[in-house]
C-alpha positions in Angstrom: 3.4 -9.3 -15.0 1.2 -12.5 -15.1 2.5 -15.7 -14.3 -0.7 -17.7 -14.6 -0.3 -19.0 -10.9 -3.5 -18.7 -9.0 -4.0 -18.5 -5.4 -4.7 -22.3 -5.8 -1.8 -23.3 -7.5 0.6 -21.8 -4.2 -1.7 -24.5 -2.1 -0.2 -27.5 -4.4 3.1 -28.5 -4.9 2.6 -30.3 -8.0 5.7 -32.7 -7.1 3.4 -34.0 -4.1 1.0 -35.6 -6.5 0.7 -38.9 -8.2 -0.6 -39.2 -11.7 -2.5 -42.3 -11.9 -3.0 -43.1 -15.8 -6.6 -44.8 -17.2 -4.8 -48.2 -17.5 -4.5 -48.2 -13.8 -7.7 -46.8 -12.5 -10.2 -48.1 -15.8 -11.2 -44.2 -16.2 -11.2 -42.6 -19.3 -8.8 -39.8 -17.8 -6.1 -39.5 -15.9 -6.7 -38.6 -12.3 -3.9 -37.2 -9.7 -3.4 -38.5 -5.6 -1.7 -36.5 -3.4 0.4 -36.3 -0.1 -1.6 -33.9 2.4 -1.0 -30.6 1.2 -2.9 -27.4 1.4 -5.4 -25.8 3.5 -8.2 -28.7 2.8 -8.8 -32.0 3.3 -7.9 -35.3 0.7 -9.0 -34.6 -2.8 -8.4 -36.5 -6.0 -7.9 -34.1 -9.0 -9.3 -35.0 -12.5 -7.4 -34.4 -15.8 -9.4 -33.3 -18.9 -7.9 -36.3 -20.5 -6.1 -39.4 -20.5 -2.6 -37.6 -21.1 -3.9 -34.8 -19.7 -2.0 -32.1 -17.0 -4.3 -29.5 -16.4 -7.2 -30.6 -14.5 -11.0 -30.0 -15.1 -12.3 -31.0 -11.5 -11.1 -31.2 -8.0 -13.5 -34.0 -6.2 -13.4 -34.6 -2.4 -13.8 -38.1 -0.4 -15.0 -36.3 3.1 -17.3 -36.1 4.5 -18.8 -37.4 1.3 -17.5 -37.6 -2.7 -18.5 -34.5 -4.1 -17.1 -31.9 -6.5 -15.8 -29.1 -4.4 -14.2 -27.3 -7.5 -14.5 -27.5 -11.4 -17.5 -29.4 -13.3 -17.8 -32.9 -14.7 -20.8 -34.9 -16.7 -22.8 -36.9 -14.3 -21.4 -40.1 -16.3 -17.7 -38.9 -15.4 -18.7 -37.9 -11.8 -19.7 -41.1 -11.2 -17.2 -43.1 -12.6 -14.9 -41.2 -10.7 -17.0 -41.8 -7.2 -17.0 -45.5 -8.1 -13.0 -46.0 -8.4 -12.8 -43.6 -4.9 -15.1 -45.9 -3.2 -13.0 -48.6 -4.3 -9.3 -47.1 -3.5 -10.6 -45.1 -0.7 -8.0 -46.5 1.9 -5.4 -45.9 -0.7 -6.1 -42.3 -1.8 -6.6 -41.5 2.4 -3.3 -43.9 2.9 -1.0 -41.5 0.6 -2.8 -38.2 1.8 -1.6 -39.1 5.7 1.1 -40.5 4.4 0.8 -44.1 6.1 1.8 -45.5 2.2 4.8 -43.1 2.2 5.8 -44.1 -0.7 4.6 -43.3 -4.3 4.6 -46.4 -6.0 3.4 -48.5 -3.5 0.4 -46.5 -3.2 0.2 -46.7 -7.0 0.4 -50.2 -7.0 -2.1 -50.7 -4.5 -4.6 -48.7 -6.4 -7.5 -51.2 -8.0 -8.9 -50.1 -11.3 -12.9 -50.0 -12.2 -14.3 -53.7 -13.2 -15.0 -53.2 -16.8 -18.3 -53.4 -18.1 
């Protein structure tokens, strides 16, 4: 029987993960933080939309921001590289767990200067 859980999906534990929503990061998509988890090392995941659960891309911050799984536009790449750059403390704060707690890292999160 298929349960649609991938060999990914046992790395995650979905409860370890933050969903940041657009009107706290300026993105046009919601993005998800975790707690360290898994066999790699701190990712942010990226939604296919602003309500959105299932996610389109899977970007790393080390050794440098780059998609390790999925596909984005260049635009959404680098709007996505520009608010890690900016939270980059925060997103590696929560992954180690140093901000052990959810909504303070949430709340410490800065969103993209709009344009």
């Amino acid at each position: 029987m298929d349960t649609g859980v991938t060999t990914r999906d046992l790395d995650e534990d979905f409860f370890l993960m933050a969903n940041v929503h657009p009107k706290r990061t300026g993105l046009p998509f919601a993005v998800y933080i975790s707690e360290k988890q898994g066999r790699h090392d701190v990712r942010v995941k990226v939604a296919a939309g602003p309500k959105a659960t299932q996610f389109v891309a899977s970007v790393a911050l080390r050794p440098k921001i780059e998609i390790v799984e999925g596909d984005l536009s260049t635009q959404d790449f680098e709007l996505v590289r520009r608010w890690i750059e900016l939270n980059r403390d925060v997103i590696i704060g929560y992954w180690n767990r140093d901000i052990e707690d959810t909504v303070d890292a949430i709340s410490a999160l800065k969103p993209l200067p709009k344009s």
